[in-house]
C-alpha positions as CSV (number, residue, x, y, z in Angstrom):
1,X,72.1,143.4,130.8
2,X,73.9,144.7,133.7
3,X,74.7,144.5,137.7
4,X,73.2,144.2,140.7
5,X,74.8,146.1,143.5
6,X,73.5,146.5,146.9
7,X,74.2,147.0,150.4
8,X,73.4,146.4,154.0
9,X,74.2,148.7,156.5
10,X,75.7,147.2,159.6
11,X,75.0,149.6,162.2
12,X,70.7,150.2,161.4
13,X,70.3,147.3,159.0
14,X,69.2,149.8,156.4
15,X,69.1,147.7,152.9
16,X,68.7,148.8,149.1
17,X,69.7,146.9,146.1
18,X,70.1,148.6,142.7
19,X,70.0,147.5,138.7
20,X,72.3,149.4,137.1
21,X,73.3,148.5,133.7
22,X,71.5,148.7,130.1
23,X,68.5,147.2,129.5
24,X,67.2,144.6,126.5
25,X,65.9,148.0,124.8
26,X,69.5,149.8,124.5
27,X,68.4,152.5,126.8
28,X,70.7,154.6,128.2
29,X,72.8,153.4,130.9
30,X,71.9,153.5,134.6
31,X,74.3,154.5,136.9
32,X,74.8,154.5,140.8
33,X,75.5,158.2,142.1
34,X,76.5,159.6,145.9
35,X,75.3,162.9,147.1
36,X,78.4,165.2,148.9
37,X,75.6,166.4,151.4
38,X,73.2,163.9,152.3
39,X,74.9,160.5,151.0
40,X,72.0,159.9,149.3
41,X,72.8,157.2,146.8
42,X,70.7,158.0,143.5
43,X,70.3,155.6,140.3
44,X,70.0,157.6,137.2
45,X,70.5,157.6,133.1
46,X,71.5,161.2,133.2
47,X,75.0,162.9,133.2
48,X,73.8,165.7,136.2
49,X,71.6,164.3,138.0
50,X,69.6,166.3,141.2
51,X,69.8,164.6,144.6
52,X,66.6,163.4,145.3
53,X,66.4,164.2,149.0
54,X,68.4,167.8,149.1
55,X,67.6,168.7,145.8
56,X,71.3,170.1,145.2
57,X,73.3,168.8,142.1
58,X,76.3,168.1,144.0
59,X,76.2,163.5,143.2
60,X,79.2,161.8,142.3
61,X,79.2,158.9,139.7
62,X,80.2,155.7,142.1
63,X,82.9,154.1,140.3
64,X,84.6,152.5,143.1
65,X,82.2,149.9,144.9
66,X,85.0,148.5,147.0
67,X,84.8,152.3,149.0
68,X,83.0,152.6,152.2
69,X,79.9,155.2,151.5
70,X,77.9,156.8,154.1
71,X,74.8,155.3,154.9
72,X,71.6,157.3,153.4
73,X,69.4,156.1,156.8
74,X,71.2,156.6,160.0
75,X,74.8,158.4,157.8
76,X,77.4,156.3,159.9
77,X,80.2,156.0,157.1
78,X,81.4,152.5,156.7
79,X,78.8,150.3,154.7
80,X,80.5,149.1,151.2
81,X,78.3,147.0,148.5
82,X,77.9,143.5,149.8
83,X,75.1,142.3,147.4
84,X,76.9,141.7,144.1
85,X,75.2,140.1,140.9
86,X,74.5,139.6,137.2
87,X,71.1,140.9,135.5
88,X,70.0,139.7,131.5
């Protein structure tokens, strides 16, 4: 049971949509992280994750979603998470 956040990117269009939460199996739980260098947005059970595109371990856990985030496509800053739901 969880969330469903995702986003559109107004300027390229770019769109991603992400399950974060814990699942039926009490695994751990996902969370959304931002990358300081690339704004690469990463989903992840781990405390540290690695970027995933710069390979650096420089993410930040996203706590606030009502933030505007740089976009991971074309990186204009000013796309917030528009796609909001529930998940069983």
């Amino acid at each position: 049971m969880g969330e469903i956040k995702g986003y559109i990117c107004s300027n390229c269009n770019y769109e991603k949509t992400y399950f974060i939460g814990i699942g039926f199996m009490n695994q751990k739980e996902t969370k959304l992280f931002e990358c300081i260098h690339c704004n690469a947005i990463k989903k992840s059970t781990l405390k540290n994750p690695k970027c995933s595109k710069c390979n650096k371990k420089s993410l930040n856990t996203i706590l606030d979603f009502n933030k505007k985030l740089g976009c991971p496509k074309c990186g204009e800053r000013g796309f917030s998470f528009e796609i909001a739901g529930m998940w069983d």
